[in-house]
Backbone as CSV, one residue per row, in Angstrom:
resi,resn,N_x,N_y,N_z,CA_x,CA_y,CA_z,C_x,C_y,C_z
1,UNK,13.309,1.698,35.407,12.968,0.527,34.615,14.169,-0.416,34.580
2,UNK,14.138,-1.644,34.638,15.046,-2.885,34.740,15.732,-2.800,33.441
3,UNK,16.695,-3.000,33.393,17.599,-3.226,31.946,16.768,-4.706,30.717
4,UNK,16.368,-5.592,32.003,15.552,-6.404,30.995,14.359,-6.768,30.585
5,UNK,14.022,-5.079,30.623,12.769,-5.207,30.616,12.684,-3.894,29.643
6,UNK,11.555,-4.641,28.432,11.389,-3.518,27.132,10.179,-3.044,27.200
7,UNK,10.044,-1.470,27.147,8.734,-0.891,27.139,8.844,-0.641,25.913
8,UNK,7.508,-1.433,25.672,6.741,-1.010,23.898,6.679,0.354,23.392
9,UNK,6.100,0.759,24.384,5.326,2.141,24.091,6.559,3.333,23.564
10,UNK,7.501,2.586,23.557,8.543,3.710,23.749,9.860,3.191,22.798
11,UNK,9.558,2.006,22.126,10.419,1.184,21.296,10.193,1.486,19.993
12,UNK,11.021,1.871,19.404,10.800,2.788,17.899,9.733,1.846,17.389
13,UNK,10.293,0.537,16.908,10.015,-0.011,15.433,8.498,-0.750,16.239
14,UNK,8.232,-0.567,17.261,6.667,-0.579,17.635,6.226,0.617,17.833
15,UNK,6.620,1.469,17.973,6.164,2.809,17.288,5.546,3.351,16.402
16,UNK,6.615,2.785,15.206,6.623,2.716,13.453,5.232,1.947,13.174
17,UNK,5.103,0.469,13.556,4.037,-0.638,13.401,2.884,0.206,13.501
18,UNK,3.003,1.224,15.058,1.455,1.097,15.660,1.150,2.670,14.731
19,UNK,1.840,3.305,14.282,1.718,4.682,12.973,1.387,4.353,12.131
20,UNK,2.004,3.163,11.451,1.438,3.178,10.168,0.672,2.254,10.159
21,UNK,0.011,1.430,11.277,-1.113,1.024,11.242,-2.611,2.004,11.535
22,UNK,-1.931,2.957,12.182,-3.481,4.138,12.547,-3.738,4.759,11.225
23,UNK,-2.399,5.372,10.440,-2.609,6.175,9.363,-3.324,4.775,8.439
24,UNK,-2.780,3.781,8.224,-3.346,2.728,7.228,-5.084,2.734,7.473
25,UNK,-5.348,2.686,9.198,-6.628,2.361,9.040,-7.307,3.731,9.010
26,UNK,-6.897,4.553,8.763,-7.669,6.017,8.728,-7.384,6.118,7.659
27,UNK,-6.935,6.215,6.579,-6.818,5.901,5.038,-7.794,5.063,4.294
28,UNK,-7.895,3.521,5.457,-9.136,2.825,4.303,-10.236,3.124,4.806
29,UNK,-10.599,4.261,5.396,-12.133,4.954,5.056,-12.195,5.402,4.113
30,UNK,-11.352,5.917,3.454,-11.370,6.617,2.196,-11.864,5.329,0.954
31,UNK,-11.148,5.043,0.729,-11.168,3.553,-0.299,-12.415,2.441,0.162
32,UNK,-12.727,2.316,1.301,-13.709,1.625,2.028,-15.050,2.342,1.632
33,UNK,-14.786,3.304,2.123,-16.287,4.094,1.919,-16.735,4.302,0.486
34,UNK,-15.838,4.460,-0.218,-16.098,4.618,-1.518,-16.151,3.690,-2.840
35,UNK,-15.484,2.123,-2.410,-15.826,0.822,-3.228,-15.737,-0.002,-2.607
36,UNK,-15.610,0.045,-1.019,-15.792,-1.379,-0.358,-14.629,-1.608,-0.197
37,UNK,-13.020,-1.398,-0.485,-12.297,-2.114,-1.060,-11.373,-2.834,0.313
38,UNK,-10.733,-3.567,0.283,-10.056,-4.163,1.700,-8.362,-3.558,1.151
39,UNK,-7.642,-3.374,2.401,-6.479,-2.384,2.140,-5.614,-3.203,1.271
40,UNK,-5.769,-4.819,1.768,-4.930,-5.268,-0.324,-5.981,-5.727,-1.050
41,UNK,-6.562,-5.298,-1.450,-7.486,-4.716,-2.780,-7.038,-3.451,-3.025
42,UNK,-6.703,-2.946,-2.420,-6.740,-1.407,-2.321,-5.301,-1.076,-3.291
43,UNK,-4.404,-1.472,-2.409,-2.673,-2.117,-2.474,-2.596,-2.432,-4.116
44,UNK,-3.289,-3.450,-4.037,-3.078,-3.929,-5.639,-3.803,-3.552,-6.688
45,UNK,-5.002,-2.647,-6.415,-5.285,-1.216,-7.184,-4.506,-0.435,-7.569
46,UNK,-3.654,-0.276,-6.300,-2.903,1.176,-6.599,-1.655,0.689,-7.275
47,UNK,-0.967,-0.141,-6.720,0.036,-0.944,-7.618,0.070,-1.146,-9.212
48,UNK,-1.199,-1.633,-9.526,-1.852,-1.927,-10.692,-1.345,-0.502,-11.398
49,UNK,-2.422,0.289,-10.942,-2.531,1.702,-11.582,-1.483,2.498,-11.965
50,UNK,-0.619,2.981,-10.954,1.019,2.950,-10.911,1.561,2.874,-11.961
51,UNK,2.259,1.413,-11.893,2.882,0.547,-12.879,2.571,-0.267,-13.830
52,UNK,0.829,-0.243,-14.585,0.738,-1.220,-15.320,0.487,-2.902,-15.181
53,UNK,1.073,-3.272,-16.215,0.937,-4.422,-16.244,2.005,-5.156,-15.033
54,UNK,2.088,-6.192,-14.031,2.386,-6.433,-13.082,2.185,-8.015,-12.907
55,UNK,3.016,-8.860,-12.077,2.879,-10.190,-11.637,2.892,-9.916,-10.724
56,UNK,1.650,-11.096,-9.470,1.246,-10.935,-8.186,2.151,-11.096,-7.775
57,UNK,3.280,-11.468,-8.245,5.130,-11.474,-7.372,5.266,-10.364,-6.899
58,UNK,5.472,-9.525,-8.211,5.725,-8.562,-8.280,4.708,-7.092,-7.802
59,UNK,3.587,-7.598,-7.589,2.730,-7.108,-6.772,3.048,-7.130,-5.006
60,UNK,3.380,-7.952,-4.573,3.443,-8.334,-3.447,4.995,-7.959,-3.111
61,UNK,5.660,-7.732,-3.671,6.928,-7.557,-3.634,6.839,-6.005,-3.264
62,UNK,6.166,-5.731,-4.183,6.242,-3.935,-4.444,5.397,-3.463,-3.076
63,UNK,3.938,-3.914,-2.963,3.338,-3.792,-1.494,3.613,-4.550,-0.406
64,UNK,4.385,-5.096,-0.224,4.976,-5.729,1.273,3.891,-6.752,1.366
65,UNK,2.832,-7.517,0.863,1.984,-8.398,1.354,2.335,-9.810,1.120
66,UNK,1.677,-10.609,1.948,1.703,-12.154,1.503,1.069,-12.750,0.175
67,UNK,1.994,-13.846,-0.412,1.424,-13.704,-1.750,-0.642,-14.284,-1.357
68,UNK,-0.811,-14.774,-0.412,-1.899,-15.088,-0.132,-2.788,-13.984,-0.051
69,UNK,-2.599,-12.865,0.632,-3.201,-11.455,0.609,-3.323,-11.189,-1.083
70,UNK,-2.390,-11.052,-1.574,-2.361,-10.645,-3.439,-3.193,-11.508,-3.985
71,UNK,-2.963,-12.772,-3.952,-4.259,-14.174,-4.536,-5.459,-13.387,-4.645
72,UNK,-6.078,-13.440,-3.260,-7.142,-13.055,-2.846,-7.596,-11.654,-3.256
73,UNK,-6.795,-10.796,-3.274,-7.245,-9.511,-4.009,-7.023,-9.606,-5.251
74,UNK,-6.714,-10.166,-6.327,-7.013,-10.605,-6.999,-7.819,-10.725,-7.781
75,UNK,-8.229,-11.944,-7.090,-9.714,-12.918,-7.261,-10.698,-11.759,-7.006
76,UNK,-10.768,-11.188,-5.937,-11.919,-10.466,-5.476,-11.750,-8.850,-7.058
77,UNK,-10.777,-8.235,-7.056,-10.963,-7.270,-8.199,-11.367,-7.970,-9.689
78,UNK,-10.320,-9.006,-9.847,-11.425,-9.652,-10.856,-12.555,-10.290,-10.847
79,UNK,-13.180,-10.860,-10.044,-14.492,-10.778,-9.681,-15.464,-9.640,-10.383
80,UNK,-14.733,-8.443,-9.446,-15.250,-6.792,-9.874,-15.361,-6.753,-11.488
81,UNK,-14.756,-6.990,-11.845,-14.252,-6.950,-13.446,-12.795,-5.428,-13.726
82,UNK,-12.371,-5.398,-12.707,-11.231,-4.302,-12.349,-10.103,-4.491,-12.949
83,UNK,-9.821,-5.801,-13.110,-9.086,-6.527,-13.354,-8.566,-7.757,-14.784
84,UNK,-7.660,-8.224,-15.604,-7.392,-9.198,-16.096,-6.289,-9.782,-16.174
85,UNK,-6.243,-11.255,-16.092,-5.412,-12.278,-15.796,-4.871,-12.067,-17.228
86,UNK,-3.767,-12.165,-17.782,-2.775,-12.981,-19.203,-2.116,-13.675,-18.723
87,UNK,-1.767,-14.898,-19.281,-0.615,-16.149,-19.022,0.680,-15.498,-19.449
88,UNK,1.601,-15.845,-18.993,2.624,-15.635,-19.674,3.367,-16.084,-21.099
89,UNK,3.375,-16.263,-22.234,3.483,-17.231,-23.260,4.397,-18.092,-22.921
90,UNK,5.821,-17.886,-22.091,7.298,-18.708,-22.108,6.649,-19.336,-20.742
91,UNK,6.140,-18.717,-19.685,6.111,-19.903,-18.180,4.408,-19.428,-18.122
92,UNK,3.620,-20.814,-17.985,2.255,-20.558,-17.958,1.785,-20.150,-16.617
93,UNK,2.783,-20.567,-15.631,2.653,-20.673,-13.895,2.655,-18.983,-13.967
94,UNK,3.049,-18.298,-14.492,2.832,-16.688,-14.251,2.145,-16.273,-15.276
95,UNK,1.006,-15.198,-14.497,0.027,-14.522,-15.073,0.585,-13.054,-14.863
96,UNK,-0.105,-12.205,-16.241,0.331,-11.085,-16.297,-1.255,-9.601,-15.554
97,UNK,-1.310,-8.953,-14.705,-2.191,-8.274,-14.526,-2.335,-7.654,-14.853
98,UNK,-3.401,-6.640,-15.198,-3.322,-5.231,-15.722,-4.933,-5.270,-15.950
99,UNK,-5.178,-3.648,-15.061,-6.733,-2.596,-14.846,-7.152,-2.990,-16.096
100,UNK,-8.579,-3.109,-16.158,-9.870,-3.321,-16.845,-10.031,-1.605,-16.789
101,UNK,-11.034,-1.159,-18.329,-11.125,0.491,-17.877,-12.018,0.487,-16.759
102,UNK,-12.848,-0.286,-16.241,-13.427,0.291,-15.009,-12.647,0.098,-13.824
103,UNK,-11.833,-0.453,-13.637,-10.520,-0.517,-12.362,-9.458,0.167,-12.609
104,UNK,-9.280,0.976,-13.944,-8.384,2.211,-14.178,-9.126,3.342,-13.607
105,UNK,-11.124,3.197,-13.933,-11.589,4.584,-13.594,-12.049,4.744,-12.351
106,UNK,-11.883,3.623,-11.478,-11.697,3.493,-9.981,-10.292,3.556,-9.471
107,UNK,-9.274,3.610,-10.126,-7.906,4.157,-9.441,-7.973,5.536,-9.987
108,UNK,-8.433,5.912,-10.950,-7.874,7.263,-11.479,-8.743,8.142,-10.293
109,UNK,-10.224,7.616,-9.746,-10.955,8.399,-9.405,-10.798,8.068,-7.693
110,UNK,-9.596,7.450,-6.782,-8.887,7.380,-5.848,-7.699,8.599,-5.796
111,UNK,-6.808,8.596,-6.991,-5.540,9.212,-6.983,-5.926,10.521,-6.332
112,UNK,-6.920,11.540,-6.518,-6.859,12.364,-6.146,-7.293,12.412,-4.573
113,UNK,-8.076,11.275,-3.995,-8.507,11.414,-2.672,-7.591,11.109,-2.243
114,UNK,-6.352,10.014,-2.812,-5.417,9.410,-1.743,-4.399,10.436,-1.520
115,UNK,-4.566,11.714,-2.389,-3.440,13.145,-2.420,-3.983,13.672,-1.632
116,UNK,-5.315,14.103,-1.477,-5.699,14.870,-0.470,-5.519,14.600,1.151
117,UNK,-6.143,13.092,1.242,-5.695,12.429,2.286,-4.414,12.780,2.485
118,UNK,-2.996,12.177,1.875,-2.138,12.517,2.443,-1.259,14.579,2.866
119,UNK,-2.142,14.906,2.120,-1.686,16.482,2.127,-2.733,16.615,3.477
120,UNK,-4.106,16.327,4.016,-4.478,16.748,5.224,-3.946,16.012,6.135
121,UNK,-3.222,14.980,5.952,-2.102,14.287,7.218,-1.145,15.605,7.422
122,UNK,-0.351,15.189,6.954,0.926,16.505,6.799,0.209,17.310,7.298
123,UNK,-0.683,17.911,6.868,-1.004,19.605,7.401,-1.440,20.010,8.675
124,UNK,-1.392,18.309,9.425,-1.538,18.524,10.680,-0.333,18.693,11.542
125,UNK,0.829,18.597,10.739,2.277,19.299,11.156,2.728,20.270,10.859
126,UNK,3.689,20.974,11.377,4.465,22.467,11.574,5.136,22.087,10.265
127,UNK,6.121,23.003,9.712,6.444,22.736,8.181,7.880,21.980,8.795
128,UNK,8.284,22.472,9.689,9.825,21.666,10.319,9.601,19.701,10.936
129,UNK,8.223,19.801,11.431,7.848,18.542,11.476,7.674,17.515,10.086
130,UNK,7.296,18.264,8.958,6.807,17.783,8.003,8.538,17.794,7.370
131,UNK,8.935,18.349,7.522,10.286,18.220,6.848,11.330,17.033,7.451
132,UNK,10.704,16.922,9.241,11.408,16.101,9.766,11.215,14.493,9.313
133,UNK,10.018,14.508,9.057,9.494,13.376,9.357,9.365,12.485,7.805
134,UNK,9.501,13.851,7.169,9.918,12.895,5.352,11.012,12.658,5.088
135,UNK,12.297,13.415,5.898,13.722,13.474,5.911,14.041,12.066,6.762
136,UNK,13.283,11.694,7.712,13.414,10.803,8.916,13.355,9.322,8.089
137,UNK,11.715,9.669,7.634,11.803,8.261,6.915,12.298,7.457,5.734
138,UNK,13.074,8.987,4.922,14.053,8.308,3.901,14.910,7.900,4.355
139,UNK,15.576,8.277,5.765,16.581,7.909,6.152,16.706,6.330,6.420
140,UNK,15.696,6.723,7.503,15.843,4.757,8.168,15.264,4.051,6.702
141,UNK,15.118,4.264,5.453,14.376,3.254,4.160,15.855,3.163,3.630
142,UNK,16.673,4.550,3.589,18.144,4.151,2.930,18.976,3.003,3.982
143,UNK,19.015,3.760,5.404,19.450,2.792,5.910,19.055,1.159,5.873
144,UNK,17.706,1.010,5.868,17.537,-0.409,5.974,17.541,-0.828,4.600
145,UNK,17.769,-0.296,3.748,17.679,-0.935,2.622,19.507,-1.278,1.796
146,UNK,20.495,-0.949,2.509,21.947,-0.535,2.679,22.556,-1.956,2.698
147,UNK,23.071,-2.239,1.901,24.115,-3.745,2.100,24.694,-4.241,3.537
């Protein structure tokens, strides 16, 4: 192979992309099949649920999405009634979020599929793989996250 010439297939951080895009889309069968939900709907479910009360900043911050992706899921969970908007009292431009009980009893009644899901991922590895590969990815998250 030519020095200036990059094979994808074999380039980590398209590696990384094209993994956690298979596991992402084999994940929202789970959430899909079971409320329809689109993976940021999903995102800002689980976010929601998590941590409470939340700003779509701070939503989007926490799930890596565009604040346009967060808008829109949003709109669409409150729609659902999953969801409610509060203003902020000091800046009106920020709204405060936080689960409706029926978008608490649609995350509460996820948490356990999204455990299972991830425990039958893993269990399709050796216990040294599974050790590698949670050890691996704290690593490169400390590293990239490192001054």
């Amino acid at each position: 192979m030519e020095a200036d010439t990059l094979e994808l297939e074999s380039f980590l951080p398209y590696r990384l992309y094209r993994l956690a895009d298979a596991v992402s889309r084999e994940f929202s069968r789970v959430y899909k099949d079971r409320h329809g939900l689109t993976r940021p709907e999903w995102r800002t479910l689980a976010g929601l649920g998590q941590h409470g009360t939340m700003t779509a900043t701070a939503l989007g911050e926490q799930s890596a999405m565009h604040k346009t992706k967060v808008s829109r899921a949003v709109a669409e969970l409150e729609r659902r009634r999953w969801l409610t908007r509060k203003p902020d009292e000091k800046d009106r431009r920020v709204e405060h979020l936080t689960l409706t009980n029926a978008g608490l009893a649609a995350y509460r009644e996820m948490v356990p599929l999204a455990k299972a899901f991830e425990r039958d991922l893993l269990g399709r590895l050796s216990a040294e793989e599974r050790m590698a590969i949670v050890s691996g990815v704290a690593a490169l998250e400390g590293a990239l996250s490192a001054p």
